[in-house]
C-alpha positions as CSV (number, residue, x, y, z in Angstrom):
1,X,-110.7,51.1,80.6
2,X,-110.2,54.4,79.2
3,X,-111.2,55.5,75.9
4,X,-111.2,58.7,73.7
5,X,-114.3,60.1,71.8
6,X,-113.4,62.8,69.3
7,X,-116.0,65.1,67.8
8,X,-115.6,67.9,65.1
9,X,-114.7,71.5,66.1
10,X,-116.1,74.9,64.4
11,X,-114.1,77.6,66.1
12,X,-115.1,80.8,64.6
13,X,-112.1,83.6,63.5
14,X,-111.8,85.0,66.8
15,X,-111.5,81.3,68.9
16,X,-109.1,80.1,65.8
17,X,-106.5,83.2,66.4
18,X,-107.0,81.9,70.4
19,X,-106.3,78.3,69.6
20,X,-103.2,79.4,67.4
21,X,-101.8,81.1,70.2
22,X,-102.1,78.6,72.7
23,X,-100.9,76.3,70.2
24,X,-97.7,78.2,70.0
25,X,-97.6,78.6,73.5
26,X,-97.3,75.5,74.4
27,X,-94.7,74.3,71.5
28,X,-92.6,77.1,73.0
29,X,-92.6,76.0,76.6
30,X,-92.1,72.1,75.0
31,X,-88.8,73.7,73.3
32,X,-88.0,75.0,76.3
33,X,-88.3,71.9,78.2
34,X,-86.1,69.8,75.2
35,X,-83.3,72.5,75.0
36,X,-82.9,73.0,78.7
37,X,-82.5,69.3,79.0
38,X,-79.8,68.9,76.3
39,X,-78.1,71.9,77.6
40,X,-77.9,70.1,81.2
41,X,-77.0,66.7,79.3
42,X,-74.1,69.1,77.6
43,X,-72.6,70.2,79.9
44,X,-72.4,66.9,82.2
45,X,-75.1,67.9,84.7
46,X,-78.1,66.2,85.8
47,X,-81.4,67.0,84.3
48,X,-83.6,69.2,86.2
49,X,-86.6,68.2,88.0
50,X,-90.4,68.6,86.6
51,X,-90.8,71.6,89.4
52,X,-88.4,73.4,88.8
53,X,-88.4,73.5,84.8
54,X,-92.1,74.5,86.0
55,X,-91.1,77.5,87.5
56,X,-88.3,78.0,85.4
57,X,-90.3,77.8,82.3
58,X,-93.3,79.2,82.9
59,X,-94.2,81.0,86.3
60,X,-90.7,82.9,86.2
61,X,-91.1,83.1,82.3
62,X,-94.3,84.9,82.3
63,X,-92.4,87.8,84.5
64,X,-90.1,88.1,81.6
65,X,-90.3,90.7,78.7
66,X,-89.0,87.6,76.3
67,X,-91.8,85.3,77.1
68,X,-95.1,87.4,78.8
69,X,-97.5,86.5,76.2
70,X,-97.5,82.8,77.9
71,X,-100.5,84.6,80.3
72,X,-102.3,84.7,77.3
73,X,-103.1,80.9,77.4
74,X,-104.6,78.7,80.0
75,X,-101.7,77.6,82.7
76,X,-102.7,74.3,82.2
77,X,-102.0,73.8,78.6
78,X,-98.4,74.9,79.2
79,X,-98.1,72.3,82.7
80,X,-99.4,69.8,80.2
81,X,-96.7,70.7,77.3
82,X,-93.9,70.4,80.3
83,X,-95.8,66.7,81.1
84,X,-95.9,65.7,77.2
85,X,-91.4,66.4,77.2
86,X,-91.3,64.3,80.8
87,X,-93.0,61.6,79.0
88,X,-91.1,61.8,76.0
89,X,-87.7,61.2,77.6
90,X,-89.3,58.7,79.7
91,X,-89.9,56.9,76.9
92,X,-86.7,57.6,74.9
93,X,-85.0,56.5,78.0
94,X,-86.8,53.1,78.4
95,X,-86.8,52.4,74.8
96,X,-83.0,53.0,75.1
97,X,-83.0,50.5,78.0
98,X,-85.0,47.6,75.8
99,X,-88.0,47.8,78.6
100,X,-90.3,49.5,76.4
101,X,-92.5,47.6,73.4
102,X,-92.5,48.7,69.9
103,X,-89.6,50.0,68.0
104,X,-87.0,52.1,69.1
105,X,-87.6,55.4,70.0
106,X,-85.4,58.4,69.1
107,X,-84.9,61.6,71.6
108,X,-87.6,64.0,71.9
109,X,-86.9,66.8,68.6
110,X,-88.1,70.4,68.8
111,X,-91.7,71.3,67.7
112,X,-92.5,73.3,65.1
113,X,-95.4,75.7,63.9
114,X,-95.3,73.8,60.3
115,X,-95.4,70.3,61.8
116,X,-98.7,69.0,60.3
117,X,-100.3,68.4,63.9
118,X,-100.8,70.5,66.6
119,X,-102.2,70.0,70.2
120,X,-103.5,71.1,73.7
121,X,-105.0,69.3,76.6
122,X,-106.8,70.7,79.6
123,X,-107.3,68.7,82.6
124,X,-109.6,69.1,84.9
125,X,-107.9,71.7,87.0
126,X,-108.4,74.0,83.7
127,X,-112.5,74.3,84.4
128,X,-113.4,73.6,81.0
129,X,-116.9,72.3,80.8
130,X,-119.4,71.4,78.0
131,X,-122.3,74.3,78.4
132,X,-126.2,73.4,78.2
133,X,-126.1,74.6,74.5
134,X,-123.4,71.9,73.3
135,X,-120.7,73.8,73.2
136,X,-117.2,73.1,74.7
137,X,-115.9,76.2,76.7
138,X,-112.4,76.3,77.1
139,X,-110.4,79.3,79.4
140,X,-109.6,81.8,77.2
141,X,-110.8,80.8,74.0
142,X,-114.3,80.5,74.4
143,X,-117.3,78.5,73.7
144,X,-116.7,76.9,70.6
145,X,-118.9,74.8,68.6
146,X,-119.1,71.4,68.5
147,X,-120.6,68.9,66.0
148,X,-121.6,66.2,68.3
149,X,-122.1,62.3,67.0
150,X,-122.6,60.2,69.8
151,X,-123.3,60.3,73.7
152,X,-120.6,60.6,76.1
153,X,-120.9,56.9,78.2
154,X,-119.7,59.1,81.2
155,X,-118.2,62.5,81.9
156,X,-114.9,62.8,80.4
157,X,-111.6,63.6,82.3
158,X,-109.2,65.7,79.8
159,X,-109.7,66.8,76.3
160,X,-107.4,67.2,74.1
161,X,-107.6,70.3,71.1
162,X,-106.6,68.8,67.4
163,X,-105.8,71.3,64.3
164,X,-104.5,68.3,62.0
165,X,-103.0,68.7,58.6
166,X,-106.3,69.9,56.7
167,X,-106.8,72.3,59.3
168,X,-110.3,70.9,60.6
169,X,-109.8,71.1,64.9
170,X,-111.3,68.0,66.5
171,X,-112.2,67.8,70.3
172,X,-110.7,64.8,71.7
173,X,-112.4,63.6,75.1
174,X,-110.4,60.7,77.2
175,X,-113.4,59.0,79.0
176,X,-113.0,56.1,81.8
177,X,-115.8,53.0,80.4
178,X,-117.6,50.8,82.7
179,X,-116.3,47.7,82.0
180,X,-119.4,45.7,83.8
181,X,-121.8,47.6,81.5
182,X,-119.6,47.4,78.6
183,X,-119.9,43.2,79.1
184,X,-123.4,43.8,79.3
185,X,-123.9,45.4,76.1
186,X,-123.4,42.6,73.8
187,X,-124.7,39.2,75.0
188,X,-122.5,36.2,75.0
189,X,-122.6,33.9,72.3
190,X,-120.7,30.3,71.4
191,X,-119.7,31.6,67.9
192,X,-115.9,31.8,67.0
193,X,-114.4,32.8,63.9
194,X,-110.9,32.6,61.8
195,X,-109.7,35.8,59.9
196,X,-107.5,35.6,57.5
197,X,-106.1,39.3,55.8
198,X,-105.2,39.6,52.3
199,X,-105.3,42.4,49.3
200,X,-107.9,40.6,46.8
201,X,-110.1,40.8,49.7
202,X,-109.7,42.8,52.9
203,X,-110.8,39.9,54.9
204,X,-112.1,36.6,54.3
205,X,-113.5,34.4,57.3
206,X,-113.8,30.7,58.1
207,X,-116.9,30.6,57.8
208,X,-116.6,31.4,54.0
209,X,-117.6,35.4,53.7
210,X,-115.6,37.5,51.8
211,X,-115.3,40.9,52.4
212,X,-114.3,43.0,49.7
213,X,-111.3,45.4,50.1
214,X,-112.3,49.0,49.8
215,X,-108.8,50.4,48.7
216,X,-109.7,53.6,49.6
217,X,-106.1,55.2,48.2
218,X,-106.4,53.9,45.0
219,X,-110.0,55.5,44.0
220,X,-108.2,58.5,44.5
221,X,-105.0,58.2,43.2
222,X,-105.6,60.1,40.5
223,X,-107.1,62.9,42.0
224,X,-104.0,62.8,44.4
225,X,-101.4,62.6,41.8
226,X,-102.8,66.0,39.7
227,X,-103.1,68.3,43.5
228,X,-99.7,66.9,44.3
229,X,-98.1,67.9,40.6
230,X,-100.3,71.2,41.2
231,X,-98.2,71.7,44.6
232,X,-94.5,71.0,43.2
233,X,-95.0,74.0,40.7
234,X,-95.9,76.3,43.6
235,X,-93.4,78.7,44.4
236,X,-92.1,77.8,48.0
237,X,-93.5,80.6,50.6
238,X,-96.4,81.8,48.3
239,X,-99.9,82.0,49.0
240,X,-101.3,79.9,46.5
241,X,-98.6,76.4,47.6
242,X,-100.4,76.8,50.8
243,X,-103.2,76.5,49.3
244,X,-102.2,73.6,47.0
245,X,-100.6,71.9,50.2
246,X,-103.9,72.2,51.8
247,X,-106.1,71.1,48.9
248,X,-103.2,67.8,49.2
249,X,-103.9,67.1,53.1
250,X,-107.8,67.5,52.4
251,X,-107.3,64.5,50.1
252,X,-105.4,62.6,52.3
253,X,-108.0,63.2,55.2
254,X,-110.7,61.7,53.3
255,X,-109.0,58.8,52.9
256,X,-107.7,58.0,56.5
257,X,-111.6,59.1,57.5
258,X,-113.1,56.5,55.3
259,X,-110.2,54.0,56.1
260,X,-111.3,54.1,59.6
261,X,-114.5,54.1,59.4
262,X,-114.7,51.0,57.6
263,X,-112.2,49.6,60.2
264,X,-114.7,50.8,63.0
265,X,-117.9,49.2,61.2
266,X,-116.1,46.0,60.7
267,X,-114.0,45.4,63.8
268,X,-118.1,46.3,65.8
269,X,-119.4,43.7,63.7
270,X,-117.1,40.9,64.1
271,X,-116.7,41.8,68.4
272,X,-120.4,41.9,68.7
273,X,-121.4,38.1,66.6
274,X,-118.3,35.6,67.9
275,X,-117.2,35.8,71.4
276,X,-113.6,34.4,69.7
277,X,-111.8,35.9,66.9
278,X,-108.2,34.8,65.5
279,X,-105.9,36.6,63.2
280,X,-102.5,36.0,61.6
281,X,-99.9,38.6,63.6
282,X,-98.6,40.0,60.3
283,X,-95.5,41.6,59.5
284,X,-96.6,44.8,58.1
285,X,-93.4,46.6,57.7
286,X,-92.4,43.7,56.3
287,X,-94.4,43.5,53.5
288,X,-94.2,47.3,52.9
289,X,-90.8,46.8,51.7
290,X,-92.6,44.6,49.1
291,X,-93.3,46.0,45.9
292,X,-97.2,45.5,47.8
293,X,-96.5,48.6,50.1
294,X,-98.9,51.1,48.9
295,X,-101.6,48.7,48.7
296,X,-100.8,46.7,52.4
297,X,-100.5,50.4,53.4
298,X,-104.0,51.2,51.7
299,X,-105.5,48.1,53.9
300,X,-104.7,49.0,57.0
301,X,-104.2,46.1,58.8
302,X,-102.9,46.9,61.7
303,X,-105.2,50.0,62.6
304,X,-108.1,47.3,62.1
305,X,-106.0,44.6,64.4
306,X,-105.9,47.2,67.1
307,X,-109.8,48.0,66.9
308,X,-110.1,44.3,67.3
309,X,-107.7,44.2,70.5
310,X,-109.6,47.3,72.2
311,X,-113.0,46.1,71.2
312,X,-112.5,42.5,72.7
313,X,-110.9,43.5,76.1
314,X,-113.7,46.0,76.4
315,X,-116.3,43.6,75.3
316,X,-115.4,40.7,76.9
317,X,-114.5,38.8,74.0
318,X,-111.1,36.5,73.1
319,X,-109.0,37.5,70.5
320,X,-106.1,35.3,70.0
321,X,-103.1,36.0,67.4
322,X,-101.1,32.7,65.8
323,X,-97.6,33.0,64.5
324,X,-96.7,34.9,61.3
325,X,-94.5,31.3,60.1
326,X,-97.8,29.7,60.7
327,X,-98.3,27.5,57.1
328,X,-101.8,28.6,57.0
329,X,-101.7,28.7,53.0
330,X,-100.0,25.4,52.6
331,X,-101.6,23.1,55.0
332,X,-105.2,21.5,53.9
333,X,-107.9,22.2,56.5
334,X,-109.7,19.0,55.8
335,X,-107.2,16.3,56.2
336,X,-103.5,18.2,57.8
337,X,-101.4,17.0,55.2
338,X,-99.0,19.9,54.0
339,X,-98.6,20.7,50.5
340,X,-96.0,23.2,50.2
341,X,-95.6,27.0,49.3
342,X,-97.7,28.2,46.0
343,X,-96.9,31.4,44.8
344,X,-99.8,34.6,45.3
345,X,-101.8,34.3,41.9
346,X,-102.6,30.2,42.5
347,X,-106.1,31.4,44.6
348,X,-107.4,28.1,44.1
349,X,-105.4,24.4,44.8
350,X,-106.3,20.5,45.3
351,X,-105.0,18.7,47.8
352,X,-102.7,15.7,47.2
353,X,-103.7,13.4,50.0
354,X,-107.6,14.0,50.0
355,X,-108.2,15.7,46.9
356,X,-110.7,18.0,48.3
357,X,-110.4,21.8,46.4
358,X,-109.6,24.6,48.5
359,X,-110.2,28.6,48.1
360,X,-106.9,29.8,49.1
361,X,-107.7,32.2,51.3
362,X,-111.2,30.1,52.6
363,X,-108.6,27.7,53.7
364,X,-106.4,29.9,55.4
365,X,-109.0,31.5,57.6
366,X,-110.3,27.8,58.7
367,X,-106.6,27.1,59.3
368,X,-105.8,30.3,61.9
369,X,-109.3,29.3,63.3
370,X,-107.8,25.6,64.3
371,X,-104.0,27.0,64.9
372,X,-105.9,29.5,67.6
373,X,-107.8,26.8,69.5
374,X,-111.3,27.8,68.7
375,X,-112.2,25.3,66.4
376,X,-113.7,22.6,69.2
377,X,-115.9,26.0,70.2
378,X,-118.3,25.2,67.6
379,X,-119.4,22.5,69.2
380,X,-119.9,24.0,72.8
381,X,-116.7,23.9,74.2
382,X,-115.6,27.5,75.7
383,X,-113.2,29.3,73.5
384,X,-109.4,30.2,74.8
385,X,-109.3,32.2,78.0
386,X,-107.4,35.4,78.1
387,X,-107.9,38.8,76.4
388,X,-105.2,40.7,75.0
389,X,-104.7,43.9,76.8
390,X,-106.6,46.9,74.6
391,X,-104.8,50.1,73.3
392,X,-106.3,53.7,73.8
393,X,-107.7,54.0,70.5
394,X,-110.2,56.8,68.7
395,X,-113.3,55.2,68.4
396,X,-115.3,56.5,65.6
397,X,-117.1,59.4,65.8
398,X,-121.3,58.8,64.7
399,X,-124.1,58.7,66.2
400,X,-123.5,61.2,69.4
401,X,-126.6,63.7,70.7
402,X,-125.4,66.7,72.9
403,X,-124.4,66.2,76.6
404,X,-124.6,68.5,79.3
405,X,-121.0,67.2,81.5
406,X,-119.0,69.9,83.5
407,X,-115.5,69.1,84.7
């Protein structure tokens, strides 16, 4: 299975002004792409084929007075900008078509310099390689120094440049696992465990441990709430709002970097003790139109559902998902009888038929436990067969020494 590592980046002044340009290089020869496409779609004619938008775009391009600077930057970065438009039609088209998962996908929009992300990948064919001294030396830009966490499992087929928001760059490395020494990692074990998600506690498991929710937005909220009245009196264009806009994404970065670390700590613990896990398929943009948004939005759920997903399939672990309409909160986990809706502040309840007193949430993870089909593992018996396909996720980025790999 493939996976991407992503490390820290220190370009120094000279490498930044290179990344910038390839940066706008390849946004150009995207636009490009998108405008040639809806000109084509305009005027009734059929769109043009990856090889000749090729040469169109960028070998005749580069002959141009309008558009020489694109031999400035790697050939490879702008093939891979012309690649990124071919997928995002593809996609368009099949979400248009109802074949494609997830929510519905819009046309592909132009790029621009201020959107708060911006990228590059070199394949192979670019001859990039990671030198004896740990840097990562890209064509024209340079060796540029890397903060490495973690060792490589195996030598890594594209990377991909990041400036995000907070203008830090990152190094993102797609690598290809081993998935028969991935099994052999982590030893097998007959433990299972329910999960069920809530605010008052980011998780709380059938076994009875509660794990406390960070809420990583609200410790800051305040500190958010003064840089973001500091930005709105900035005068648009000036100096000092870029700053403030900066000092605003800085904030925000800290929080999605704590957010997934906990995520990553978490989701390795639970893959690595119970070779079955169940969880609740929640509705999350369902309950963000709650007046609960910013703080189902502060736990993350779904980020931490997709470690979980990733981490099993690569592990060889089960992870099974009940039904959102599952009464997991109203039935009794002693005795089956159900005893109704209770409204979000009743944490603790007696059941009518037994009279045994539940924890709410206790309860409700010993209930998705049995609703999964992993109770009867306890006592021996193998837990539900069939992984859920993993997602190419970022896995955290700790614990790495420096690599010697060439590509």
């Amino acid at each position: 299975m493939q996976l991407r590592y992503s490390f820290r980046l220190y370009p120094d002044p000279g490498q930044q002004r290179a990344l910038a340009r390839a940066f706008g290089c390849a946004r150009v020869v995207f636009n490009d792409a998108v405008r040639v496409r809806e000109q084509a779609r305009a005027a009734g004619r059929p769109f043009p084929k990856a090889g000749e938008l090729s040469t169109r775009l960028i070998t005749e391009a580069k002959r141009t007075v309008e558009r020489s600077w694109l031999g400035d930057v790697s050939a490879v970065v702008l093939q891979q900008s012309l690649r990124d438009a071919e997928t995002a039609y593809r996609n368009f088209f099949a979400s248009l078509k109802g074949t494609r998962k997830g929510p519905r996908m819009g046309p592909p929009r132009f790029k621009s310099r201020k959107d708060r992300r911006q990228s590059i990948r070199f394949t192979a064919n670019a001859r990039w390689k990671i030198t004896g001294g740990g840097r990562l030396d890209l064509p024209k830009i340079g060796a540029v120094k890397v903060k490495w966490s973690r060792v490589l499992p195996a030598t890594p087929t594209s990377v991909t440049v990041v400036k995000d928001a907070a203008g830090r760059f990152f190094a993102s490395f797609v690598v290809d696992t081993d998935p028969a020494a991935d099994a052999a990692r982590i030893p097998r074990t007959d433990r299972t465990i329910g999960i069920d998600l809530g605010l008052t506690h980011f998780a709380v498991l059938s076994d009875g441990t509660k794990i406390d929710s960070p809420r990583f937005l609200r410790r800051v909220e305040k500190k958010l709430k003064k840089a973001q009245r500091e930005l709105s009196r900035k005068q648009k264009g000036s100096k000092n709002r870029a700053k403030a806009r900066l000092k605003v994404a800085r904030t925000h970065a800290k929080v999605a970097d704590a957010r997934r670390e906990f995520h990553h700590q978490l989701s390795t613990k639970l893959i690595s003790e119970n070779q079955g896990i169940a969880v609740e398929d929640l509705l999350v943009a369902g309950l963000a139109r709650t007046k609960l948004a910013k703080s189902v939005y502060d736990a993350g759920w779904s980020s931490f559902i997709s470690m979980l997903e990733y981490k099993a399939e690569r592990y060889g672990r089960t992870l099974v998902r009940i039904g959102r309409f599952e009464p997991t909160s109203q039935t009794c986990s002693t005795c089956g009888a159900k005893d109704g809706p209770k409204p979000l502040n009743v944490r603790e309840w007696t059941c009518t038929a037994c009279g045994t007193v539940h924890d709410r949430d206790h309860n409700a993870a010993i209930n998705v436990k049995t609703a999964a089909g992993l109770a009867a593992s306890a006592c021996g018996a193998p837990v539900r067969p069939g992984a859920i396909p993993a997602q190419r996720e970022e896995t955290g980025s700790h614990g790495f020494s420096a690599g010697n790999h060439t590509v």
